[in-house]
Backbone as CSV, one residue per row, in Angstrom:
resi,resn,N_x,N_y,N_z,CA_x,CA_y,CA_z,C_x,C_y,C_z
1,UNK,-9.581,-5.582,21.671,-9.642,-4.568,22.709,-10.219,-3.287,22.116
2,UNK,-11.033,-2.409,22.446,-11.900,-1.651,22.301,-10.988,-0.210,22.827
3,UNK,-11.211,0.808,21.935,-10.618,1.702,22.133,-11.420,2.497,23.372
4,UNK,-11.142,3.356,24.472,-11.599,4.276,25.607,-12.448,5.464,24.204
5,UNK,-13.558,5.929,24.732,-14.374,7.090,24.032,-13.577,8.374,23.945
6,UNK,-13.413,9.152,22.891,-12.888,10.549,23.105,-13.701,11.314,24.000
7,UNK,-12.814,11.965,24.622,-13.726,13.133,25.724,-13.864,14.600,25.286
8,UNK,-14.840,15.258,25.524,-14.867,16.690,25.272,-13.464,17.219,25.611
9,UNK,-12.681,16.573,26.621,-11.862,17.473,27.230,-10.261,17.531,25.854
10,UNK,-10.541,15.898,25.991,-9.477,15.576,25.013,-9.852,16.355,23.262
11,UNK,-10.730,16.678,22.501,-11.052,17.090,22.074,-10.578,18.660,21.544
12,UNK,-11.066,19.007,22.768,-10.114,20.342,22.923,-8.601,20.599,22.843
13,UNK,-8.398,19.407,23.754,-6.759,19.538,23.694,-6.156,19.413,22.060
14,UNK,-6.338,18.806,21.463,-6.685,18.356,20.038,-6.506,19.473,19.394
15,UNK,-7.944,20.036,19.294,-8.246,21.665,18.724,-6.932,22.335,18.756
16,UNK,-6.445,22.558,20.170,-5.606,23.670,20.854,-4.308,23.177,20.173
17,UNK,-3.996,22.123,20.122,-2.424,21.835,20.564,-2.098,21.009,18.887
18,UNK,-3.070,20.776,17.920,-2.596,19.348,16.812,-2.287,20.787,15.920
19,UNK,-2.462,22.009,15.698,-1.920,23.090,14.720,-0.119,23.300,15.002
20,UNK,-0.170,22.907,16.046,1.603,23.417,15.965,2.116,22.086,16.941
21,UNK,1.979,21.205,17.254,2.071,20.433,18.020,2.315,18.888,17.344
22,UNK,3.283,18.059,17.572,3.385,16.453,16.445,2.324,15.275,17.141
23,UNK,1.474,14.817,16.600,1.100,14.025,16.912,1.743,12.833,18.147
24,UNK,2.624,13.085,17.781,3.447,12.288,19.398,3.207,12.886,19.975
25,UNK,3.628,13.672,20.388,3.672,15.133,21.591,2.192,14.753,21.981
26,UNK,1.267,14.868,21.149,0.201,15.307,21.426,-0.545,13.552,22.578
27,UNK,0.022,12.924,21.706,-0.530,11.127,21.937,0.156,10.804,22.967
28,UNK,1.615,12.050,23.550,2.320,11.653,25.315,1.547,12.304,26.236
29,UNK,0.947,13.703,25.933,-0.251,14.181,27.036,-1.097,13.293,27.200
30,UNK,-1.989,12.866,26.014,-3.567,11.786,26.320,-3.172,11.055,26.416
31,UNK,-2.072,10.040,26.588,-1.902,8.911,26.579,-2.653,8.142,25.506
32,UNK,-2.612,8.266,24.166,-3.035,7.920,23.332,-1.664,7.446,21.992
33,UNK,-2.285,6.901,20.794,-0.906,6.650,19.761,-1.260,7.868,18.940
34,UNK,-0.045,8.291,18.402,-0.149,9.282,17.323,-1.003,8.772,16.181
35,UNK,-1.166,7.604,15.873,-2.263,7.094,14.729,-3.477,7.828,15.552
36,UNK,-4.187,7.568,16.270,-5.246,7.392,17.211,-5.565,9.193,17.061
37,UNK,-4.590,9.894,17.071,-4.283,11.593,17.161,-4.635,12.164,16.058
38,UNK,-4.530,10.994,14.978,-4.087,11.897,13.586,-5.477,11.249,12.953
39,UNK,-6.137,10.113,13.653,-7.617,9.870,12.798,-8.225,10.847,13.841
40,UNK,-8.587,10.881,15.195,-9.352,12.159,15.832,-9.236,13.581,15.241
41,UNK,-7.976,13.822,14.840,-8.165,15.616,14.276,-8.318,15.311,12.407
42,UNK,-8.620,14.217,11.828,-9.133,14.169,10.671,-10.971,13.821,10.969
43,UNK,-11.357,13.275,12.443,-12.659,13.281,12.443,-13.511,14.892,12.976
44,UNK,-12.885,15.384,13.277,-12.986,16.489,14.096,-12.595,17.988,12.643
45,UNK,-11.862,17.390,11.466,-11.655,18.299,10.832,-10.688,19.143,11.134
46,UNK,-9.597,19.217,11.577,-8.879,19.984,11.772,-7.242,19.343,11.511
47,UNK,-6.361,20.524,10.528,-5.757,20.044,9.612,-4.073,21.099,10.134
48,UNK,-3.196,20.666,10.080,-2.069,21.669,10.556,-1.871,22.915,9.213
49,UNK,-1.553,23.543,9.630,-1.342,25.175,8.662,-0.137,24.786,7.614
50,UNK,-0.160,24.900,6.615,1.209,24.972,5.491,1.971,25.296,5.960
51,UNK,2.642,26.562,6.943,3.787,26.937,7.427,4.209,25.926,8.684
52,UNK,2.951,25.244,9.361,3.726,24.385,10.366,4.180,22.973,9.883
53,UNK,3.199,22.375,8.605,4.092,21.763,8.151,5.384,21.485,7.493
54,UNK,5.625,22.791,6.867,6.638,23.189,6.394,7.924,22.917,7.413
55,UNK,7.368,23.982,8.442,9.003,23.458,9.313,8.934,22.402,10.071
56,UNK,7.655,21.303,10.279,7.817,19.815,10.440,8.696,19.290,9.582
57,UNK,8.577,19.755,8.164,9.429,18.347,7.315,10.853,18.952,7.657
58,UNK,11.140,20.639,7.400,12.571,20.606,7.985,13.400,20.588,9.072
59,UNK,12.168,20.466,10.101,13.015,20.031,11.400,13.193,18.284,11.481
60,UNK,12.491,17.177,10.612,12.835,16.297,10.472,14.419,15.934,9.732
61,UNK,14.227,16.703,8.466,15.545,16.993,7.317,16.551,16.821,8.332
62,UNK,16.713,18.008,9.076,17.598,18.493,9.872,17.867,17.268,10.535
63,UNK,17.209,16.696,11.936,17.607,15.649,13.059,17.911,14.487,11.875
64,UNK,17.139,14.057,10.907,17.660,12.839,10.339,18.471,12.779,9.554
65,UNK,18.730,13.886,9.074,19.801,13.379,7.717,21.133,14.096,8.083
66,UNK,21.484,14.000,9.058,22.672,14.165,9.991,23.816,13.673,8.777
67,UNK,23.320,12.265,8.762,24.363,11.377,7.815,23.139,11.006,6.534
68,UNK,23.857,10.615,5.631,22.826,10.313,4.294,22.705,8.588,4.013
69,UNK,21.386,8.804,3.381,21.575,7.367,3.130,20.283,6.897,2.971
70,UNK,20.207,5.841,2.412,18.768,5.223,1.721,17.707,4.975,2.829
71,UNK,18.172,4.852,4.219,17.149,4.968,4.847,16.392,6.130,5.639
72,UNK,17.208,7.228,5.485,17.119,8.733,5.978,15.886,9.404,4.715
73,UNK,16.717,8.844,3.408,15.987,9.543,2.003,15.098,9.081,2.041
74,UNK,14.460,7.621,2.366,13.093,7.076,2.500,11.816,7.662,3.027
75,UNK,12.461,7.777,4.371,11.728,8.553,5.727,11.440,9.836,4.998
76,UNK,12.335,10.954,4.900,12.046,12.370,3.383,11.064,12.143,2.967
77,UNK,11.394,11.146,1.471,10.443,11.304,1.015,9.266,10.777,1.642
78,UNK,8.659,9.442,2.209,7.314,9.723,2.822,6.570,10.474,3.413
79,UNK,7.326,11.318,4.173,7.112,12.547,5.136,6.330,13.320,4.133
80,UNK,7.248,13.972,3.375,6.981,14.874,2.203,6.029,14.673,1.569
81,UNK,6.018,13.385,0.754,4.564,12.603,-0.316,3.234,12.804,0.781
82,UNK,3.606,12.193,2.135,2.066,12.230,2.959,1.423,13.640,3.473
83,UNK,2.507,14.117,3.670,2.171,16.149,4.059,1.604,16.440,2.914
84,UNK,2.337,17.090,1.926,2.156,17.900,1.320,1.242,16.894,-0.109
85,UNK,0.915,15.827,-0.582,-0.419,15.712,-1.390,-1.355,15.603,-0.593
86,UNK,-1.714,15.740,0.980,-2.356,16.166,1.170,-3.336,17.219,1.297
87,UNK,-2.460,18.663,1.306,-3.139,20.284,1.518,-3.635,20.573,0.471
């Protein structure tokens, strides 16, 4: 199955909304997957700010590690390793 073409419109939305905005969020407006979100604003060049990732990983910290445990610390660290060796 063949993916639908990006649109100028969607594009924009992209631009506007992937700096402070999670790739879900963004992939429930277009009806698109957050994979699909996160290769468009790497084709398009556009990358979230250090400070919004920053409080991405600790608003994750926060909701997941409620309780502790090897599968909470997992999720952490990938989060963390894929953000931040990226910038």
């Amino acid at each position: 199955m063949k993916n639908r073409p990006w649109t100028p419109a969607e594009d924009t939305a992209i631009r506007d909304l992937y700096p402070t905005q999670s790739a879900y969020e963004i992939g429930e407006i277009l009806n698109r997957s957050a994979r699909m979100i996160w290769n468009r604003a790497s084709e398009l060049g556009i990358k979230k700010p250090r400070d919004a990732l920053r409080d991405l990983l600790e608003a994750v910290q926060r909701s997941t590690c409620s309780g502790s445990g090897p599968a909470q610390d997992k999720a952490i660290q990938a989060l963390d390793a894929s953000t931040y060796t990226k910038l």
